[in-house]
N, C-alpha and C positions, 0 to 999 in steps of 0.2 A: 878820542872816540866821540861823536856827534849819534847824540838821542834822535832818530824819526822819528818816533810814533808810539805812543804809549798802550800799551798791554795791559797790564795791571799795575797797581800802586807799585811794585816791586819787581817788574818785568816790563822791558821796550823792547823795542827794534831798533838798532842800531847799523851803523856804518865805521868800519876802521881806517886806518888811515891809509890802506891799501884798496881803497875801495869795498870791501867787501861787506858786502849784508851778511845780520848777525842778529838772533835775541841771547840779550844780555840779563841777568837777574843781582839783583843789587837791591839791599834797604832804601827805598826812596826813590828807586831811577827811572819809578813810572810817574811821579811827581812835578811840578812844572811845565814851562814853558817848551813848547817844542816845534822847531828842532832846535837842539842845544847841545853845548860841550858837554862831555862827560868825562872827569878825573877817572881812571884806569880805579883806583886808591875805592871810588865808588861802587864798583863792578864786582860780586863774587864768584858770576861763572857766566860763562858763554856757552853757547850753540851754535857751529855755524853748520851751513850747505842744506840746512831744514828745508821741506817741503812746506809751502807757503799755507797751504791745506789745515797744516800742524797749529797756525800763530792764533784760531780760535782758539784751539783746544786749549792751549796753554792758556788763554784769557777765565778760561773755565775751571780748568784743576787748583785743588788747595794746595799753594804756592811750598808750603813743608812736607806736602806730597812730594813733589815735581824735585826740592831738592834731595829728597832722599833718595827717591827712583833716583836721580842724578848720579849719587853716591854708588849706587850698586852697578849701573852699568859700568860707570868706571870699572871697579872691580871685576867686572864680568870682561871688560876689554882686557884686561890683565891675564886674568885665568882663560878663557876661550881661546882655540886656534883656529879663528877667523874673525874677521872685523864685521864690529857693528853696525846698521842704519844709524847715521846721524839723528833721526827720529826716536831712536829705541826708548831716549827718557822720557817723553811723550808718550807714546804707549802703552809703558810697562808702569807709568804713573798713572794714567787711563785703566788700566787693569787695576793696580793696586786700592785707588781709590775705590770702584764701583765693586771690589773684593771686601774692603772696609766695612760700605756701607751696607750690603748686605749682610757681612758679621752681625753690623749694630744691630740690625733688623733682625737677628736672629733665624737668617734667610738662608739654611746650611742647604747646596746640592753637593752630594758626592763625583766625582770623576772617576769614569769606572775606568779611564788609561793610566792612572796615576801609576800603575805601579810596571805599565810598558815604559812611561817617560821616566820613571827611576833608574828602570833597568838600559835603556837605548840611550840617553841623555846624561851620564853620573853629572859628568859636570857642570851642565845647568840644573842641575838638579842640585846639588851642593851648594850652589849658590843662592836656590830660592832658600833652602832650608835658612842658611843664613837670614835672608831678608825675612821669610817668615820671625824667628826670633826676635830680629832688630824691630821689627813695628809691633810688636807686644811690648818691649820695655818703652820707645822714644812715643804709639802716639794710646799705648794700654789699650790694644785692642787682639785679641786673639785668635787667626784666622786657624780654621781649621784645615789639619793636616793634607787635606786633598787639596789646598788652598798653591801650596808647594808645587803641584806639577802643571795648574794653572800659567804660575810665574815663572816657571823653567820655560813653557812653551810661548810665554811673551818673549822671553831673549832668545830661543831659537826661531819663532817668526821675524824677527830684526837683521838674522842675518844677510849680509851683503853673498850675492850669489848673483850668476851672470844666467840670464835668460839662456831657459832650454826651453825644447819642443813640448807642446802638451799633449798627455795621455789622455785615452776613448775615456779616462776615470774621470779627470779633473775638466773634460768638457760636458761630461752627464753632470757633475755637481754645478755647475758654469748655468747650466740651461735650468737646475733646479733652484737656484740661487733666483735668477733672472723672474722665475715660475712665482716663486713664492713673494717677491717683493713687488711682482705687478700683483698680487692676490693681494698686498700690504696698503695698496694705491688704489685700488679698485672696491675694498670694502671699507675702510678707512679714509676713503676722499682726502687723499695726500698725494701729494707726487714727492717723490724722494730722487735726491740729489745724490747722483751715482759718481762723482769725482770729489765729495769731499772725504772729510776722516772720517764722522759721522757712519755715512756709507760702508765705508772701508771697514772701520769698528765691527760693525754690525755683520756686515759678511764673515770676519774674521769668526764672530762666534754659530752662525749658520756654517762655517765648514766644520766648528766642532761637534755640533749634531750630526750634520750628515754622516760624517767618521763613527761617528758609534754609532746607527743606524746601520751603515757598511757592515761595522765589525759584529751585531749585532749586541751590542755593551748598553742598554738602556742605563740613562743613573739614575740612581737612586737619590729621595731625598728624605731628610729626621722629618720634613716640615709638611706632609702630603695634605694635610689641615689648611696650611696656605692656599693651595690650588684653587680651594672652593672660596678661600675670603679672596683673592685676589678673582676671582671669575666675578663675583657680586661686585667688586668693588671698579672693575671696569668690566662690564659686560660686553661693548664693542670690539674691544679688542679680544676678549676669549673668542667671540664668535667669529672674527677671524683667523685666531688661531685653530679655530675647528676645521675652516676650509682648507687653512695648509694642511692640517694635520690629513683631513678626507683625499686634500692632492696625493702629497705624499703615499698615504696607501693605495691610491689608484695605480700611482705610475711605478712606486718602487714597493711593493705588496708587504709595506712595512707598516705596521701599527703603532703608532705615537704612545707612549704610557702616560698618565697624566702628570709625572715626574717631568717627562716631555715636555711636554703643553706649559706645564707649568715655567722651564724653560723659556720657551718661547713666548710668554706672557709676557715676561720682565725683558726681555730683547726688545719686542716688538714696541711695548710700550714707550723704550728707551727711544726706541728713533724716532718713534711719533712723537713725542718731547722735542728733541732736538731738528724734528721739520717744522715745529711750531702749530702742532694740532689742538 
């Protein structure tokens, strides 16, 4: 196995001996010289056929995240009857982390689908229950119970599914997506990078708004207190968030709650972090 290119202390890119591109995660294999051989005996997991988009991400997540999400997709390829994006661990370790650390922050929003994705999904649903327990005892942090259909709908976003045609729905949310992140670049003086994860991430959690907007399911949150410290503590971005929020009810005669808003505070913030604002 010949090390490319080093990730992190404990994470490379790799080549095997069939040619094929790979990140490898191993104690020490983001360490030395490179490119270099690597003992198999070094390596405790691979990735292959990843989207190249991904090899940030992973440079970023805490590395006992990334193995444990590891852990569970596995399990989730076992139990699921369909395969998953070779990405999933990436993802659902991107979820789990920024789930964590709003935990620590004592940052609770509720998900008012929790108990549709109980009922439509048992099986990913069973399985986050699972990971929910497992990251209270391995990293002692206790995410709350609505935390569960979050992580079910990380491994059913993953699934491997063959392009079909798109519905009048998912082009209105397509154009409001496009709507609010040129509102994100234009009051925010960022331009945002629409092919990376980054991107991806972040629309991921703008289609979960939209959906309960749709369904008309606002969530709720313990923390409504937050709203106004998080508006003081970046006022730029509330005041963006105000313009979507005014879009939104202009075009789709829907009114943001400040449970909303608040939402979209910690999104938005999130990409303007990772465009480097």
């Amino acid at each position: 196995m010949q090390a490319l290119r080093r990730i992190n202390n404990n994470v490379a890119l790799c080549r095997d001996g069939s040619g094929r591109e790979l990140i490898a995660m191993g104690k020490g294999v983001g360490f030395g010289s490179f490119p270099r051989e690597l003992a198999l005996s070094e390596i405790e997991r691979t990735f292959y056929d990843t989207d190249e988009k991904y090899r940030q991400l992973v440079a970023e997540l805490p590395e006992d995240v990334l193995a444990f999400a590891a852990r569970i997709v596995e399990i989730a390829g076992n139990e699921l009857p369909y395969a998953l994006s070779p990405n999933a661990a990436f993802t659902l370790a991107d979820h789990i982390s920024f789930a964590m650390e709003r935990a620590r922050k004592n940052i609770r929003v509720k998900m008012p689908l929790a108990y549709d994705v109980e009922q439509l999904y048992p099986a990913e649903y069973r399985i986050a229950q699972h990971a929910i327990r497992r990251i209270r005892k391995e990293f002692c942090v206790a995410l709350p119970e609505c935390e569960t259909a979050g992580i079910a709908m990380s491994l059913l976003n993953s699934k491997l599914t063959q392009d079909e045609p798109q519905s009048a729905e998912t082009d209105r949310d397509e154009e409001m997506l496009e709507d609010v992140t040129e509102i994100v670049e234009n009051e925010l003086h960022i331009l945002v990078e629409r092919s990376g994860f980054n991107y991806s991430r972040y629309a991921t959690h703008m289609q979960y708004l939209f959906q309960r907007i749709h369904t008309g399911q606002a969530i709720r949150s313990d923390n409504l207190q937050l709203y106004t410290s998080l508006r003081e503590e970046f006022p730029e971005i509330a005041a963006c968030v105000e313009k979507i929020a005014q879009h939104i009810e202009r075009e789709w005669h829907s009114a943001l709650t400040e449970e909303e808003k608040l939402y979209l505070i910690l999104h938005v913030n999130r990409i303007c972090i990772k465009e480097g604002m």
